[in-house]
LUMLUMKE-812872 format. One record per residue (C-alpha): chain; residue number from 0; residue in three letters; x, y, z. Coordinates in steps of 0.25 Angstrom, whole numbers. Layout:
N
A, NUM, ALA, X, Y, Z
...
***
This chain:
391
A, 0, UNK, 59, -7, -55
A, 1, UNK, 62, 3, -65
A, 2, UNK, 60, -5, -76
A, 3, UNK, 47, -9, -72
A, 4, UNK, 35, -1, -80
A, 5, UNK, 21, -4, -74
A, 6, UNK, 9, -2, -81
A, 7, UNK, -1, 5, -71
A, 8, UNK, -14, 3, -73
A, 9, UNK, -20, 2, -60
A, 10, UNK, -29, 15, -52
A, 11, UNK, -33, 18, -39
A, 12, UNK, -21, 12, -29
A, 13, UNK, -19, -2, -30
A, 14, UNK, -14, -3, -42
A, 15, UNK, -6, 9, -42
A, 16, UNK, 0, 9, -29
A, 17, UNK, 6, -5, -34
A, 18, UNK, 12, 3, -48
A, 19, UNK, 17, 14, -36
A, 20, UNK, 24, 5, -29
A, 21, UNK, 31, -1, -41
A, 22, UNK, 32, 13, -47
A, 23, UNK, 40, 17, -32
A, 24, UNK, 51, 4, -37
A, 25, UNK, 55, 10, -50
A, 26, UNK, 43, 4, -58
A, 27, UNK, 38, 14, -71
A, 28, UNK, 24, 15, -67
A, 29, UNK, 14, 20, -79
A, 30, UNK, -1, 23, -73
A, 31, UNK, -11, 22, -84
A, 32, UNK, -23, 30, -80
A, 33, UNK, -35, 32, -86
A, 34, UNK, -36, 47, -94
A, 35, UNK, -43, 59, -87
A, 36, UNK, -47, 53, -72
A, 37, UNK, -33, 43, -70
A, 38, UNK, -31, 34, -59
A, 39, UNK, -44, 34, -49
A, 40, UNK, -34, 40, -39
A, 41, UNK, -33, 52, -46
A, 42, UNK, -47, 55, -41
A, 43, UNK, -46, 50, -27
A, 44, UNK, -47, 61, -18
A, 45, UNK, -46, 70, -10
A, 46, UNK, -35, 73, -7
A, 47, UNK, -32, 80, -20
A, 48, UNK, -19, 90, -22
A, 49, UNK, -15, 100, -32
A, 50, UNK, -20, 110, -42
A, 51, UNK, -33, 111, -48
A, 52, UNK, -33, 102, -60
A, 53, UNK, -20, 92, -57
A, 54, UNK, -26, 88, -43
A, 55, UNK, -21, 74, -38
A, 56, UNK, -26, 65, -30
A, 57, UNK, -17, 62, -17
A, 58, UNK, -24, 47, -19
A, 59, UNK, -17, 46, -31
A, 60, UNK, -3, 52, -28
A, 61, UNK, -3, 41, -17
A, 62, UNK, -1, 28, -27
A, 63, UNK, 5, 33, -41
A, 64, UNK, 18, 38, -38
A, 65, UNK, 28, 33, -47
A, 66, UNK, 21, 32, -60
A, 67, UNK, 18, 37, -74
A, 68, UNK, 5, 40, -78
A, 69, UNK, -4, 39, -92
A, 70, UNK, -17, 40, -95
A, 71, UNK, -22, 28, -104
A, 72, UNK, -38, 26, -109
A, 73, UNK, -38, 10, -107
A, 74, UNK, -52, 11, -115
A, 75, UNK, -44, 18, -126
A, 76, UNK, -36, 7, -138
A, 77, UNK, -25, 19, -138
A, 78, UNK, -21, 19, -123
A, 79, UNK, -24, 4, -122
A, 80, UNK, -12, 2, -133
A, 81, UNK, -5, 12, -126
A, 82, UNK, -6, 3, -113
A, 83, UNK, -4, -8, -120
A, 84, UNK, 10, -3, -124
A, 85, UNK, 13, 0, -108
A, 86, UNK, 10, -13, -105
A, 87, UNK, 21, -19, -116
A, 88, UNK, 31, -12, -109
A, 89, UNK, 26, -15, -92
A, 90, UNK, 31, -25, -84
A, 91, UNK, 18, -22, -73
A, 92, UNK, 4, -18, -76
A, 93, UNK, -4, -14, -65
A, 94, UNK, -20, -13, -66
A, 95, UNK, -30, -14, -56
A, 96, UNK, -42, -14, -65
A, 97, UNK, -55, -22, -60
A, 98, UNK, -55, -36, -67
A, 99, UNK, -58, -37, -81
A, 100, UNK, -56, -20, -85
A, 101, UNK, -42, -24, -91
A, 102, UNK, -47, -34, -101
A, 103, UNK, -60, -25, -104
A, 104, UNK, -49, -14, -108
A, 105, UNK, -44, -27, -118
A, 106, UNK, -31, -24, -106
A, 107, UNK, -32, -37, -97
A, 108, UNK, -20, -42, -91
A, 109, UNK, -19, -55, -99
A, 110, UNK, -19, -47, -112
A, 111, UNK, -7, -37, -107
A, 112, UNK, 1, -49, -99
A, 113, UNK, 2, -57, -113
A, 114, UNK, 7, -42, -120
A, 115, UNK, 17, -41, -111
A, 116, UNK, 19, -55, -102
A, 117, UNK, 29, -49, -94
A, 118, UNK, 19, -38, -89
A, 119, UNK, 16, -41, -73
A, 120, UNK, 0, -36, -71
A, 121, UNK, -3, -31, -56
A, 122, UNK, -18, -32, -56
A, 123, UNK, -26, -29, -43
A, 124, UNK, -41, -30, -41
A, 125, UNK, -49, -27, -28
A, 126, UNK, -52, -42, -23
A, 127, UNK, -45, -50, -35
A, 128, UNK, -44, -55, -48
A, 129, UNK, -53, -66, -46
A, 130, UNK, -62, -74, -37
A, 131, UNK, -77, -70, -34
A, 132, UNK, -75, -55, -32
A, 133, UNK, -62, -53, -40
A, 134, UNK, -70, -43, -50
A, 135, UNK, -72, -34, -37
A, 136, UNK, -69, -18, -38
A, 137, UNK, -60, -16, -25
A, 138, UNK, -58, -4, -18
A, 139, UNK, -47, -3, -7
A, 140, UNK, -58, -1, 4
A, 141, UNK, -67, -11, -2
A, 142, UNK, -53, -21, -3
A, 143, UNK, -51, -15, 12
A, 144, UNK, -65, -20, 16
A, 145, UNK, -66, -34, 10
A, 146, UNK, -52, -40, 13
A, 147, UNK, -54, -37, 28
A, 148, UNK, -46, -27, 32
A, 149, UNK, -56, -18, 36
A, 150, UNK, -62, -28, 44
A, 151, UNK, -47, -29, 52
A, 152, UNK, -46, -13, 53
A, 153, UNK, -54, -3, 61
A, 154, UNK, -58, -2, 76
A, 155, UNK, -65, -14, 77
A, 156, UNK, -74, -25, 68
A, 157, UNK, -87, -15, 67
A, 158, UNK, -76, -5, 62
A, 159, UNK, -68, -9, 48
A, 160, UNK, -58, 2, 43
A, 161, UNK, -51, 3, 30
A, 162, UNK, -37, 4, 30
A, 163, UNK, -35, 20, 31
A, 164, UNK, -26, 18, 16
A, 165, UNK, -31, 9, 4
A, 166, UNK, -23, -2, 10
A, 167, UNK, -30, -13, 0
A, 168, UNK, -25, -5, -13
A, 169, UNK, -12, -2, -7
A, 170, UNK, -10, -17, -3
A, 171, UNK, -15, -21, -17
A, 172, UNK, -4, -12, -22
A, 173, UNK, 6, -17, -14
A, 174, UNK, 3, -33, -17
A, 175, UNK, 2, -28, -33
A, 176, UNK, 16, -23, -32
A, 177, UNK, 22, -34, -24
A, 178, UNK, 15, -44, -35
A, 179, UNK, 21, -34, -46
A, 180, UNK, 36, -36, -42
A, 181, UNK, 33, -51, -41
A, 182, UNK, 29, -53, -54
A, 183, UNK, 41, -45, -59
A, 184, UNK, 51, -53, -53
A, 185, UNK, 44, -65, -57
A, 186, UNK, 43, -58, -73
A, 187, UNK, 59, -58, -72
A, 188, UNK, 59, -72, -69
A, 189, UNK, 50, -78, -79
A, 190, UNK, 49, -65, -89
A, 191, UNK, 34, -65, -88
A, 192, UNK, 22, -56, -80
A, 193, UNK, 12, -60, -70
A, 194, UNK, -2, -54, -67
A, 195, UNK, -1, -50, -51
A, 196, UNK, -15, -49, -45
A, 197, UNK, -19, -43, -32
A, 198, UNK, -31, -36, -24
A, 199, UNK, -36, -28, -14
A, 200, UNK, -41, -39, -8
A, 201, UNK, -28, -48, -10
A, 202, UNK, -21, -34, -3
A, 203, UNK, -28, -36, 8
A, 204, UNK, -30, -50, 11
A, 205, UNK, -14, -51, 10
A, 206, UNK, -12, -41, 21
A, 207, UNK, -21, -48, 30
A, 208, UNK, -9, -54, 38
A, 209, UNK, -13, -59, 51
A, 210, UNK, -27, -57, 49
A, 211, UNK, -28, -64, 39
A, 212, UNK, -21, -77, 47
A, 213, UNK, -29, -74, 58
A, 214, UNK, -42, -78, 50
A, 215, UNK, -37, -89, 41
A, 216, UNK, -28, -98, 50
A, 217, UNK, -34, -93, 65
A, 218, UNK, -48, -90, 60
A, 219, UNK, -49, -75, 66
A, 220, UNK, -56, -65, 59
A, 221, UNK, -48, -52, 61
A, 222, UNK, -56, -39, 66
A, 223, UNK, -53, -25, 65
A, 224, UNK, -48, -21, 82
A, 225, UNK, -42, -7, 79
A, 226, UNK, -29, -3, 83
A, 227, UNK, -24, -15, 90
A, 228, UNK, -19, -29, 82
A, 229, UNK, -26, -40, 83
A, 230, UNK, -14, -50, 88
A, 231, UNK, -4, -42, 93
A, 232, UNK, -8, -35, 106
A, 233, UNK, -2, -24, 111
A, 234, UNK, -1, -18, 96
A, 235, UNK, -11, -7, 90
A, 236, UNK, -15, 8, 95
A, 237, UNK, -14, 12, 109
A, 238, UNK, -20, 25, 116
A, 239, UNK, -10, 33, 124
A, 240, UNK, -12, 47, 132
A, 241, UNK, -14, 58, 118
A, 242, UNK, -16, 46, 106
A, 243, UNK, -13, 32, 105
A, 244, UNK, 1, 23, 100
A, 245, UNK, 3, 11, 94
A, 246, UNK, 12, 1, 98
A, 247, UNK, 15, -14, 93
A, 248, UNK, 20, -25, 101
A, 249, UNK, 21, -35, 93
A, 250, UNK, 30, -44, 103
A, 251, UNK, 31, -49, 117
A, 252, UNK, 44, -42, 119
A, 253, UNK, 37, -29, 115
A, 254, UNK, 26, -31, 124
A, 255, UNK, 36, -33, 136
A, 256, UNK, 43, -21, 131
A, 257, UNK, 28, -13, 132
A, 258, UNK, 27, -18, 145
A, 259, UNK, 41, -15, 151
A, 260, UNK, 39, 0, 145
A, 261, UNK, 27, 2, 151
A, 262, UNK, 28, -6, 165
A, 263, UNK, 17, -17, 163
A, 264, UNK, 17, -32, 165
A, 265, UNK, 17, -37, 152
A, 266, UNK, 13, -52, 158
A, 267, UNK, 1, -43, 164
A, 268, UNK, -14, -47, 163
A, 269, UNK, -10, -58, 153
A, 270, UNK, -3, -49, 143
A, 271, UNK, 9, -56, 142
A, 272, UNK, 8, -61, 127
A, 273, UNK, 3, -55, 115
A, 274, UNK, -9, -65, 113
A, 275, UNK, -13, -63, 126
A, 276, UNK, -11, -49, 122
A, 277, UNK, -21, -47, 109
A, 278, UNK, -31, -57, 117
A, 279, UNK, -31, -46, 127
A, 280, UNK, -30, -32, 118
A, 281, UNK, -39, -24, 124
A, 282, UNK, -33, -25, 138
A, 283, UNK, -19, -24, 132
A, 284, UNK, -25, -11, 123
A, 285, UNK, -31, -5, 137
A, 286, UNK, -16, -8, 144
A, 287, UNK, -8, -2, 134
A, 288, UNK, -15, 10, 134
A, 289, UNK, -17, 11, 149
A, 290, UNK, -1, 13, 147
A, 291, UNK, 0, 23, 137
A, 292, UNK, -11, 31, 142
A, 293, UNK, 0, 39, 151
A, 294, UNK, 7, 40, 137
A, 295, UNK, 7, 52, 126
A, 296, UNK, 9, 45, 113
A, 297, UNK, 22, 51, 109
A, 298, UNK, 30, 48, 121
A, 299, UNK, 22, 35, 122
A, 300, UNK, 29, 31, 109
A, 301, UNK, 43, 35, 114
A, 302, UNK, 41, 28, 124
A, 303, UNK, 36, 16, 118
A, 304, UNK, 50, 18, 106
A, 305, UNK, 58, 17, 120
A, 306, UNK, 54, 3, 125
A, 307, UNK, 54, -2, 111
A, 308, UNK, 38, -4, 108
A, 309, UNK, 34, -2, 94
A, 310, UNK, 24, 11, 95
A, 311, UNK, 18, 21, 85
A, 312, UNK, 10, 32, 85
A, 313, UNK, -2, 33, 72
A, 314, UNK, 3, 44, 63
A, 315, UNK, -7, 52, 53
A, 316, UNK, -2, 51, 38
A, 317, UNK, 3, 67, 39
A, 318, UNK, 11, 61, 51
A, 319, UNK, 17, 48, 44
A, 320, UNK, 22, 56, 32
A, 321, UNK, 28, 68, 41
A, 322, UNK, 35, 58, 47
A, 323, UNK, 51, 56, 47
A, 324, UNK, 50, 42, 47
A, 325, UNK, 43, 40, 35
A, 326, UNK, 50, 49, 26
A, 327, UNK, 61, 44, 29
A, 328, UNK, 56, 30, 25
A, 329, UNK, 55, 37, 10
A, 330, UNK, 39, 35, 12
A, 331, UNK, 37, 51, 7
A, 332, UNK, 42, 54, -9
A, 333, UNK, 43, 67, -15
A, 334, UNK, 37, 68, -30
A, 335, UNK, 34, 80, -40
A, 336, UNK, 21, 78, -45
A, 337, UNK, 17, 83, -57
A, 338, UNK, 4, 91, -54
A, 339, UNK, 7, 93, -38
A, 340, UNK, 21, 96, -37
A, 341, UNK, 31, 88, -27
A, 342, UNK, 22, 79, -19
A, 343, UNK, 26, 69, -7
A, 344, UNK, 20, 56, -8
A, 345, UNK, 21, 44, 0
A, 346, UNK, 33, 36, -3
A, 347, UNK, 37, 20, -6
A, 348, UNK, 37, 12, 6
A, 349, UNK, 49, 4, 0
A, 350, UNK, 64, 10, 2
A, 351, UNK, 76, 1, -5
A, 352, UNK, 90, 2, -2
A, 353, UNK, 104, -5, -8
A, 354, UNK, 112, -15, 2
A, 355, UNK, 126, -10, 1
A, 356, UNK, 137, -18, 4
A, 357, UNK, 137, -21, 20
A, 358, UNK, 126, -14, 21
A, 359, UNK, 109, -21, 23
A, 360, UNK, 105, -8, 16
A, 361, UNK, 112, 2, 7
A, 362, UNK, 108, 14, -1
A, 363, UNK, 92, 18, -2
A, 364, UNK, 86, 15, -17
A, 365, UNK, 73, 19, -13
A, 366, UNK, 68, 26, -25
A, 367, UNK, 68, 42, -22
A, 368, UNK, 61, 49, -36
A, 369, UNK, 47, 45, -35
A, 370, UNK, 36, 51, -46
A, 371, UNK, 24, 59, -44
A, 372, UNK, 9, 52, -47
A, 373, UNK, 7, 56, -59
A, 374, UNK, -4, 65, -64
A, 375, UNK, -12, 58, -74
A, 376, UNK, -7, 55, -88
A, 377, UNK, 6, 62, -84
A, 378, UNK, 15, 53, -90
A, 379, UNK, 6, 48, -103
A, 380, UNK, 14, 56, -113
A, 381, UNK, 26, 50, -108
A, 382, UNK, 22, 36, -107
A, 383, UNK, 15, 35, -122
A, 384, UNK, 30, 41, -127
A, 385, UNK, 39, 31, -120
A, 386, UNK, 29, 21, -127
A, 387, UNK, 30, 27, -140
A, 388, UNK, 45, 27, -139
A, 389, UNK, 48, 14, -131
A, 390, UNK, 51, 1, -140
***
C-alpha cells in the first residue's frame, strides 16, 4: 500500500486505529490535528510518560503509529486551502466528525468527492448516518451499552460490564479499514471513489455472532452468565486448588478425551451430549471442579496439554507481553520516538509471508521499520514543502 496517502482527519480511536491499521500496510498516513491541544487522545490520561513539557499520553501512542502529523485550523481559509491541496492528491480520507460539522466547515464529503472522485471517504459516527438517532454523539462505552453487549458480559443480568478495552471503537476501526480496502479494489476496477460508512453501533451489532441468531431466528434473549458459554458446556473458567483454569470442549470427542483423562463416566447423570450438557451447566460447572480441586493450576494445565484438552490459564497484561509466544508472533515493535526515546509498542496483528516455489509459505514480508506516534505538528513543515514542490 505504499502508494496509498490517507488523509487523517479522525480523533480519539475509531478513526485512527483504522488510519493505523492501513498505515501498518504501507499506506502514507497524514494526521491533521487541530493547533495547540491535537487529537483528544493527547489528553487522555493518566498514564502520561516522559519529561516535563513533552509528556505523552500512553492513550495516544496506542493508535497512531505509523503516521505523519500537521496541525491544521479547519476554521482558518489558509489551512482549509491547504487541506484542500491534501485531498487532490489522497486516495482515502478518514473523518469521524458528528454529522453535518464537515459541511459547516464548507468541507462536507460531497463537495471533496466531486474534487477528487477517486477519493474513497471512511466516515464513522456513534449509531449511524441516518435513521432517528443518526445525529447521536457516541462514546465507546455508551456504543458499549446500547448495542447490548454489556447486557451479555458480566456476572450475571443485574451485573452489565463493559468490555475491559474500548472494543466498540476498535471494531469500528476494524470494519472502516476492511470497507477502505474494498472500495480501493473496487476504485481500480471502475476508476472511481465510494463513501464507506460505519458505526459503533454497526461494530457491535456485527459481532453479535450467535447471539444475535439466537434472538432473531430462536427468539432468545441472551443474558450476561459469567465465565461459562451459553451453548457450549463444559467451556468457560473452572476453580482448581491455588486459582482456576479454562478449558474448552467444544466437541463430543473432546468431552470423552476429559473423561477418559480424569476417570469419569462421560454417559453419567445424563451428561452425555453437549445440550444435555449447557441444559445442565451448573451440575457440569460443580463436577469439573470437584476434579480439579485435587489440582494446582500449573500442573493441572500440563496435564490437561497431555490428554489433548484445550486449557488456558488468564494472564495479566504485564504477563502477555512478557511472554515468549507473542513476541514471537511480532505483536511487540520497537520505535524511536521523537520526545521519549526508543519505546516498545504493541504490534500488528497481521504477519505476511511469499510462497516459494514447493513450498505453502516462503520468506516473511511482514513490515519490520515501524514509526514512532508522532508528537504534534511534528511533520507540518515537511508536509506544507512536499506540497509546494509536488506537481
Amino acid at each position: 500500500m505504499q502508494d496509498v496517502l490517507v488523509v487523517d482527519l479522525s480523533r480519539a480511536l475509531a478513526g485512527p486505529h483504522a488510519t493505523m491499521m492501513l498505515g501498518d500496510q504501507g499506506a502514507r498516513v497524514i494526521k491533521v490535528e487541530a493547533p495547540g491541544s491535537g487529537d483528544d487522545t493527547r489528553g487522555w490520561g493518566p498514564p502520561f510518560v516522559g519529561e516535563p513539557g513533552s509528556r505523552e499520553a500512553t492513550y495516544f501512542l496506542s493508535a497512531n503509529r505509523n503516521k505523519e502529523s500537521i496541525t491544521l485550523d479547519l476554521k482558518d481559509e489558509g489551512d482549509r486551502d491547504l487541506l484542500l491541496r491534501l485531498v487532490d492528491r489522497a486516495d482515502v480520507l478518514v473523518e469521524n466528525f458528528r454529522t453535518g460539522v464537515l459541511e459547516r466547515l464548507g468541507l462536507g464529503i460531497d463537495d471533496l468527492t466531486r474534487r477528487n472522485p477517486r477519493l474513497v471517504v471512511l466516515s464513522i459516527t456513534g449509531f449511524g448516518h441516518d435513521g432517528p438517532e443518526g445525529g447521536r454523539a457516541g462514546y465507546d462505552q455508551i456504543a458499549q451499552g446500547e448495542a447490548g453487549l454489556m447486557s451479555l458480559t458480566g456476572s450475571s443480568p443485574a451485573d452489565p460490564q463493559r468490555v475491559g478495552t474500548p472494543i466498540a471503537d476498535l471494531l469500528a476501526g476494524m470494519y472502516g479499514a476492511y470497507g477502505v480496502l474494498a472500495a480501493l479494489h473496487e476504485r481500480a476496477r471502475t476508476g472511481r471513489g465510494q463513501v464507506v460508512r460505519t458505526s459503533l453501533l454497526a461494530a457491535v451489532v456485527g459481532v453479535h455472532a450467535f447471539q444475535g441468531t439466537r434472538w432473531t431466528v430462536a427468539g432468545e434473549v441472551g443474558r450476561a452468565q459469567g465465565n461459562h458459554h451459553p451453548s457450549i458446556s463444559p467451556y468457560g473458567l473452572f476453580r482448581c486448588r491455588d486459582g482456576a483454569v479454562q478449558i474448552a470442549l467444544g466437541s463430543e470427542g473432546l468431552w470423552r478425551r476429559f473423561c477418559a483423562g480424569f476417570d469419569l463416566d462421560p454417559d453419567a447423570g445424563g451428561l452425555a451430549t453437549n445440550p444435555e450438557r449447557a441444559a445442565a451447566r451448573e451440575r457440569v460447572v460443580e463436577l469439573v471442579e470437584s476434579v480439579f480441586a485435587d489440582w494446582d493450576a500449573e500442573p493441572l494445565l500440563v496435564r490437561l496439554a497431555e490428554i489433548g484438552v484445550p486449557a488456558g490459564k488468564v494472564r495479566s497484561l504485564d504477563e502477555v507481553y512478557e511472554w515468549d509466544q507473542t513476541r514471537s508472533q511480532g505483536l511487540l515493535v520497537d520505535v524511536d520516538h521523537a520526545s521519549l526515546g526508543p519505546i516498545t509498542l504493541p504490534g500488528p496483528p497481521l504477519r505476511f509471508f511469499a510462497g516459494s516455489e514447493g513450498e505453502d509459505t516462503g520468506t516473511e514480508t511482514t513490515r519490520r521499520d515501524h514509526a514512532a506516534p508522532p508528537v504534534l505538528d511534528q511533520h507540518g513543515d515537511a508536509i506544507r514543502a512536499w506540497l509546494d514542490g509536488a506537481p
